[in-house]
N, C-alpha and C positions, 0 to 999 in steps of 0.2 A: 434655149437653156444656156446657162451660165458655161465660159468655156474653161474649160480643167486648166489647172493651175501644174507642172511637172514640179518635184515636190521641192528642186532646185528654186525657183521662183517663188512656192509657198513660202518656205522657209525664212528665204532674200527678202521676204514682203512683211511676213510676220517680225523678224528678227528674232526667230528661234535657231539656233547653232544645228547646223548639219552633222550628221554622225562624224561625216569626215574631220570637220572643226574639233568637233569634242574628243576625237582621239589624238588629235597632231596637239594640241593646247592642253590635254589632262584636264579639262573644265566639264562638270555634269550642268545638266540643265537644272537652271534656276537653286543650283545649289554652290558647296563652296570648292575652289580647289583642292583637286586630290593630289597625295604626293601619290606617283605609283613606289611599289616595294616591289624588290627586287628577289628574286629567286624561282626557283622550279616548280613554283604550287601547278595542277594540274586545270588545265581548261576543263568545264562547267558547263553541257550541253544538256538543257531541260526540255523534253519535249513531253506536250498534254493535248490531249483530245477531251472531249466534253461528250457526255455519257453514253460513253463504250465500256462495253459491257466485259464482263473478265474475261469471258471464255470466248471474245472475237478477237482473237490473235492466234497466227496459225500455228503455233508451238503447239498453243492447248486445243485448238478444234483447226484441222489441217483443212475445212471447208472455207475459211473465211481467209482470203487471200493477204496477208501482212508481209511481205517477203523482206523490207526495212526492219521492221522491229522484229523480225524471225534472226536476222542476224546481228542484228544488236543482243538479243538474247543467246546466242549461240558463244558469244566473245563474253559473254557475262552471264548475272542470277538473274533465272526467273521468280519472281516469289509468288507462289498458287494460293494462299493465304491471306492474299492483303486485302483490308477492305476501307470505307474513307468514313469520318467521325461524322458529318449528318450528311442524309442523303438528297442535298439539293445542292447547286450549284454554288450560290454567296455563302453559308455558312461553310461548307467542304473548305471551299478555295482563301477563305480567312484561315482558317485549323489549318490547313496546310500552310500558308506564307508565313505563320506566326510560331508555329510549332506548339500549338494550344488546343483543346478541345474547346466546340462552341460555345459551351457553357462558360470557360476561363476567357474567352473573347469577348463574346455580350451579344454576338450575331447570330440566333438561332433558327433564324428562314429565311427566305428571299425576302423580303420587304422589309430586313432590317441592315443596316450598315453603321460604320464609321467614322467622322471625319479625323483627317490627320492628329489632329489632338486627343481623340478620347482612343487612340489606338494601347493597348497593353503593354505591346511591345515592339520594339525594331522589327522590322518585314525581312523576308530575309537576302532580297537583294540588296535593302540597307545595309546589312551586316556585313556583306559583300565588299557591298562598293566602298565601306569605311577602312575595308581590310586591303583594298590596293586592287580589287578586280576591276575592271572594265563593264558592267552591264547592262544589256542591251536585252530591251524585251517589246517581242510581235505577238499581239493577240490579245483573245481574254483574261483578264485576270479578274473582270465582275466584282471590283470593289463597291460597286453600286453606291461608291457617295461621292454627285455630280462635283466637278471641279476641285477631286483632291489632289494631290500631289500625284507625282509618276512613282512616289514610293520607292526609291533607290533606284528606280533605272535612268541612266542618263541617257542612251537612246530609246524612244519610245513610239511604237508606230501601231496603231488602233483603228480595226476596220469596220469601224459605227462610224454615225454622223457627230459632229460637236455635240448637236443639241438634246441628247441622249443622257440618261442617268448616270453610261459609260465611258464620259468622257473626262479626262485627269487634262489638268492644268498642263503645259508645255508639250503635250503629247502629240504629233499630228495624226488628224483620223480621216478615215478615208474620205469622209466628204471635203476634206479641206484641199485634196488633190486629185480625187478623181470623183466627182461627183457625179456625172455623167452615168458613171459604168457603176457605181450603187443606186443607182436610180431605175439602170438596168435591173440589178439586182432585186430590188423592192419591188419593182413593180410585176415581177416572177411569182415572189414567194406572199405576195399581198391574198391570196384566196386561203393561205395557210395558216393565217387569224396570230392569235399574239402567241410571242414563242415559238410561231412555226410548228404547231402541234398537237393543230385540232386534226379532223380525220384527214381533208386535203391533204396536207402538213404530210402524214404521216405513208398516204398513201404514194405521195410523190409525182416526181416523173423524170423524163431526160431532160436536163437542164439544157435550155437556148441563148445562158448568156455564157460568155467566154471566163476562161477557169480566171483570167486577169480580174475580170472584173465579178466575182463573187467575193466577197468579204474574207473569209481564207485566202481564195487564190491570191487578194491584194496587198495580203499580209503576208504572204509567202514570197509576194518579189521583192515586197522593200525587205523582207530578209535577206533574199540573196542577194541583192544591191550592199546592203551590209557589208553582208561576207567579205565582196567582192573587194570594197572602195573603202570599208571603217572603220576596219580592226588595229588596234592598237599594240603592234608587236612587239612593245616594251611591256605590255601587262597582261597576267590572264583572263582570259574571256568569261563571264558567265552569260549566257546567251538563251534566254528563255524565247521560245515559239509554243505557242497554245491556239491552238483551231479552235471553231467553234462547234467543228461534227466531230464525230456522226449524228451528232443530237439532230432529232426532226425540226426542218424540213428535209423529205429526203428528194429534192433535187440536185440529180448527180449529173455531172460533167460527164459528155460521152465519152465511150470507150471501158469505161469501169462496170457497168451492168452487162455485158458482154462477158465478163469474167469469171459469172454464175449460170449455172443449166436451171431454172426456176422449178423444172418438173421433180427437181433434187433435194429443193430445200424443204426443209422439216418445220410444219405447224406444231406448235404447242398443242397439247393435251390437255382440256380443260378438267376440274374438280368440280360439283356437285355445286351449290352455290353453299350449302349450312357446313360443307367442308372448309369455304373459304373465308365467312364470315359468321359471325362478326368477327374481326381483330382490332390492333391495336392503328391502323390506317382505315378503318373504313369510314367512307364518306367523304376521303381529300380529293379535290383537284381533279374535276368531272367525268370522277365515276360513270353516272352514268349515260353522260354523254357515246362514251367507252365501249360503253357495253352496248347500249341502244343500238350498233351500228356493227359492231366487229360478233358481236354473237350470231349474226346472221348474214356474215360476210360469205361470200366465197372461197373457196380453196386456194382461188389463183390469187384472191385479193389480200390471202393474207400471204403469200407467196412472195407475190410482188410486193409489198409492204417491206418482209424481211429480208428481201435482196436486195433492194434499195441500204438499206439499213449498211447492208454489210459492203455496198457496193461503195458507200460512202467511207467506209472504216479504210477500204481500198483507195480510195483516193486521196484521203489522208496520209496514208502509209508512202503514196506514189510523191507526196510533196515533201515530208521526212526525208526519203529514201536522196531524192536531188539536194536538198539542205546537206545531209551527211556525206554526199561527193563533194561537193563545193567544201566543204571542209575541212576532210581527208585531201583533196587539192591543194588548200593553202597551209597544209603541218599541220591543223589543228588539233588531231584526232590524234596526234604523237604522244602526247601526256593530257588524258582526258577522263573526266567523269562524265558518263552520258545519262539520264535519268527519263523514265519513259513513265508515267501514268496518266489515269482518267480521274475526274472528279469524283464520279462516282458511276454507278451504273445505268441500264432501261430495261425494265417488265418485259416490252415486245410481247403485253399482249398474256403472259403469261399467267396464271394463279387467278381464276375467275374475271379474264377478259380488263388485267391493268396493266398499264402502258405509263410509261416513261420512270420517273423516280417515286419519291414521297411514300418512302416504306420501308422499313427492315427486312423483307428477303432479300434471299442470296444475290438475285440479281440486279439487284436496284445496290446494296451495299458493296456487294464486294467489286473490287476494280483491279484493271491490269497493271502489276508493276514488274519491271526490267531495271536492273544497273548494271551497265556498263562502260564499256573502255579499258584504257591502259591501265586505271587506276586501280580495277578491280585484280583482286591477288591469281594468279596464275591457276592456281589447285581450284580457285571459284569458279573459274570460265566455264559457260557451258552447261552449267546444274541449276537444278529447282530446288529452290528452300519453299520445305513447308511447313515452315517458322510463323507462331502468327506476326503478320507487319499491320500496318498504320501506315496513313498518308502522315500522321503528324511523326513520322520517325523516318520522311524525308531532309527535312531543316537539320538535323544533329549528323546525321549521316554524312550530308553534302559539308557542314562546317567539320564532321573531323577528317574527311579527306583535304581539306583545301589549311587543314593546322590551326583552324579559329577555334579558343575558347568555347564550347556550351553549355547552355545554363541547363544542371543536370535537374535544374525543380522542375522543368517540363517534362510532362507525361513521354515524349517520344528517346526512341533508341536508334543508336546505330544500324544501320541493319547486314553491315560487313560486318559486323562487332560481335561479340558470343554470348550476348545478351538472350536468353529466350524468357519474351511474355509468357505469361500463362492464358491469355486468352486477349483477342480483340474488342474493342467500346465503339458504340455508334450511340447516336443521341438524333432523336425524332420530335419536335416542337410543334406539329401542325395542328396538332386538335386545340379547340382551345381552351381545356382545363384539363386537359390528360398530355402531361411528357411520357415516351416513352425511350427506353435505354436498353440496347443490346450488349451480352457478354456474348461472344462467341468462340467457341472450341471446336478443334476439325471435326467433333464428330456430334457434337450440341449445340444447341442456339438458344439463348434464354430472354423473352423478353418480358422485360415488368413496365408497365401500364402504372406511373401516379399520379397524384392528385398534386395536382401546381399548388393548390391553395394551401397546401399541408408538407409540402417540403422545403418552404423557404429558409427556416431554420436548423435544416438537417434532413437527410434520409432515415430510414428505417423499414423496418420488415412491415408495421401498422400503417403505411405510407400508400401500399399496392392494390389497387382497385382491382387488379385482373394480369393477369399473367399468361405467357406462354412460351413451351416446351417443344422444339422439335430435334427428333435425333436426323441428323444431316446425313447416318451413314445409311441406315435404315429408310430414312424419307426426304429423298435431295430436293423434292417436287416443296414441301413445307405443307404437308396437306393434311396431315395429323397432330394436331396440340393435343400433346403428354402433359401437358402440366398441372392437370390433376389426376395423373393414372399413378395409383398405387405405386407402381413397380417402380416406377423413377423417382421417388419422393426422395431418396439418398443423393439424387445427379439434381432436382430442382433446389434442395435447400442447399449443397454446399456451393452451386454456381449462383445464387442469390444472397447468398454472405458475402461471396467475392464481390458481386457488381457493386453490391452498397457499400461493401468497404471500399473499392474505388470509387466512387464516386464522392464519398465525405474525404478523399484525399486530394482530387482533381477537379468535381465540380465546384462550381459557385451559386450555391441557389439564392443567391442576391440577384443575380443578373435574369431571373424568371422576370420580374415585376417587369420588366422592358419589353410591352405587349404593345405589336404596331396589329391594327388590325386590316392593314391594306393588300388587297388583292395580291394574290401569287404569282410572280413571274414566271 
């Protein structure tokens, strides 16, 4: 096998600028000179995990071990309320970078993307880097369109191979440096099928390759290499880290499974099956592969399944937790915004035997958000807002702490700010003549089911092929649709005015026609 290149050498060979260059010169990769600005804006520390679920952080469930993002939340807001605008991974993480919902993007599932030119708008490390930050980003960001730009980050370190749909232009990725030890990697998680998240995938095991060489772990040291060796002390940092777990595969790094007693952890409680279907998700993204196997699983196997799961959200937390020492070490954390969420959420199995995302309940939409730091107002430290948030009411939030301009036509809000929504929007694309759209309120959830063919021109109430009602306080499980029961006909019509009125204010039903029919990632 071909022998690793240290990224020193990559670099020197490629003629791509080392972090260290790009901060002593003020030159981004492959872009143009920045002047840095001067002044006391506050360091920018974004961290994301990929579909963790809301309630595995130990603030809100004290089983699942977070003790990093426990005190990141203890110095700042929890928000119990947030949840992300579609629930897969490429759609989420566009609405999030862009400050848009999917629909205003044009990215409505995984097999849609991109390229640099048909983007809407500035990303929002561009907005960054134009305003004098320094930024530097490890990980996923699943723009899924092969060879675009790094999108505002001028250092940029990606732990896939080049030849991958997730490889940006000037970015190194990890096979360009350590090829070897992702080789190790792949050749682990190879019985785990695409995604890492057929039953194998999911059932897991203890991982035999070294945390170095998993795709995180590789992304976590050219982080702290970073830290160590690239920071540009004349300008503030915005410094994005995105894991790619706890999403399955759940092969976990020893030591972290060791952190759960398994005879402790709690299986879900299944529904009837005519409880659970039909809805507005049945039939995505092998169902019944799903259920074929987990309805007749064992006790222990779904046990071990969900420890994994969470043992993984733990070792995530364990690699944060060393990033935010390394950084409180070199001043950073002195005048800081630190920003903590998930793309979106995982089933675990949950609501008739479904697993992963690709669906409007609680667990699949709602995701864990945290802000903290210096930045955050003193009277805020410490408390839970349960305010509805948005992922897309990240990008406004992060620019008006840092003094930048926002463009207030986008759907998102502050969320230091005294702004309150009246309810949270999700948007579901996978069927393929039924969109459907969530409003949600802390104590309803309303989703309507339309006809793609008949909303290109506008929404409307004549628009809805099917609908459903669940009251969230009364049924957290989502196992009773209200939404043809009498009694609630006053809570289904005036939260069905609302969605459609938002949506002819913030959708684009022009952007429907744009139907890739290529397999799900």
């Amino acid at each position: 096998m071909k022998k690793s290149l240290t990224r020193r050498e990559f670099l020197k060979n490629t003629a791509v600028l080392s972090s260290a260059a790009v901060c002593v010169s003020g030159l981004s990769i492959g872009m143009e000179v920045v002047k840095r600005t001067e002044g006391k804006r506050p360091n920018i520390i974004f961290l994301m995990s990929d579909q963790q679920r809301w309630d595995c952080v130990g603030k809100i469930n004290p089983m699942v071990k977070t003790p990093a993002l426990d005190r990141i939340a203890d110095n700042g807001v929890l928000f119990d309320q947030a949840v992300c605008q579609g629930p897969m991974c490429v759609p989420s993480r566009y609405s999030m970078m862009l400050g848009l919902y999917p629909s205003q993007v044009g990215v409505l599932k995984n097999s849609m993307s991109l390229t640099d030119d048909q983007l809407p708008c500035e990303t929002l490390p561009e907005i960054l880097r134009k305003a004098g930050y320094q930024t530097a980003g490890f990980g996923k960001t699943h723009w899924r369109a092969k060879g675009c730009s790094t999108r505002g980050f001028e250092t940029r370190f990606i732990g896939q191979p080049r030849n991958s749909s997730l490889y940006e232009r000037d970015a190194v990725m990890m096979s360009d440096v350590n090829p070897e030890g992702l080789g190790r990697y792949m050749q682990e998680t190879r019985p785990f099928g695409a995604g890492e998240e057929n039953i194998a995938g999911y059932l897991g095991c203890t991982s035999k390759v070294e945390e170095k060489d998993h795709r995180d772990g590789w992304v976590f040291n050219e982080c702290l290499d970073f830290i160590e060796k690239g920071i540009d002390k004349e300008s503030p940092l915005f410094l994005y880290l995105s894991f790619l777990k706890p999403h399955a595969g759940h092969n976990v790094p020893p030591g972290y499974e060791e952190l759960y007693e398994i005879d402790k952890i709690p299986v879900p409680e299944q529904p009837a099956k005519d409880k659970a279907e039909p809805c507005h998700a049945t039939g995505v993204n092998r169902e019944q592969m799903y259920r074929g196997f987990w309805s007749k699983a064992s006790k222990k196997q779904w046990q071990q399944m969900i420890l994994r799961y969470w043992a993984n959200c733990s070792w995530i937390d364990s690699m944060f937790d060393r990033v935010m020492k390394k950084l409180e070490a070199k001043g950073i954390l002195d005048n800081c915004l630190i920003v903590y969420v998930s793309d979106h959420g995982e089933m675990l199995g949950e609501r008739f035997y479904r697993f992963n995302k690709y669906c409007l309940f609680e667990s699949s939409v709602r995701v864990p958000m945290i802000i903290g730091g210096t930045a955050v107002p003193r009277s805020s430290r410490g408390t839970v807002d349960h305010r509805p948030a948005e992922l897309v009411d990240v990008l406004p939030t992060i620019l008006k702490v840092a003094a930048i301009e926002n463009d207030y036509s986008k759907p998102g809000r502050d969320l230091l700010g005294p702004v309150v929504k009246s309810a949270t929007f999700c948007e579901f694309h996978n069927q393929p003549k039924i969109a459907a759209y969530m409003w949600r309120k802390r104590d309803y959830k309303l989703i309507l089911c339309m006809d793609k063919s008949r909303i290109e021109d506008g929404f409307g109430h004549g628009d809805v092929v099917r609908g459903e009602l669940y009251h969230l306080n009364k049924d957290p499980q989502e196992w009773n649709n209200v939404f043809d029961d009498e009694k609630h006909t006053a809570v289904r019509q005036k939260m069905s005015g609302e969605l459609i009125l938002h949506l002819e204010m913030y959708a684009k039903p022009s952007r429907l026609r744009k139907e890739d029919k290529s397999q799900l990632h």
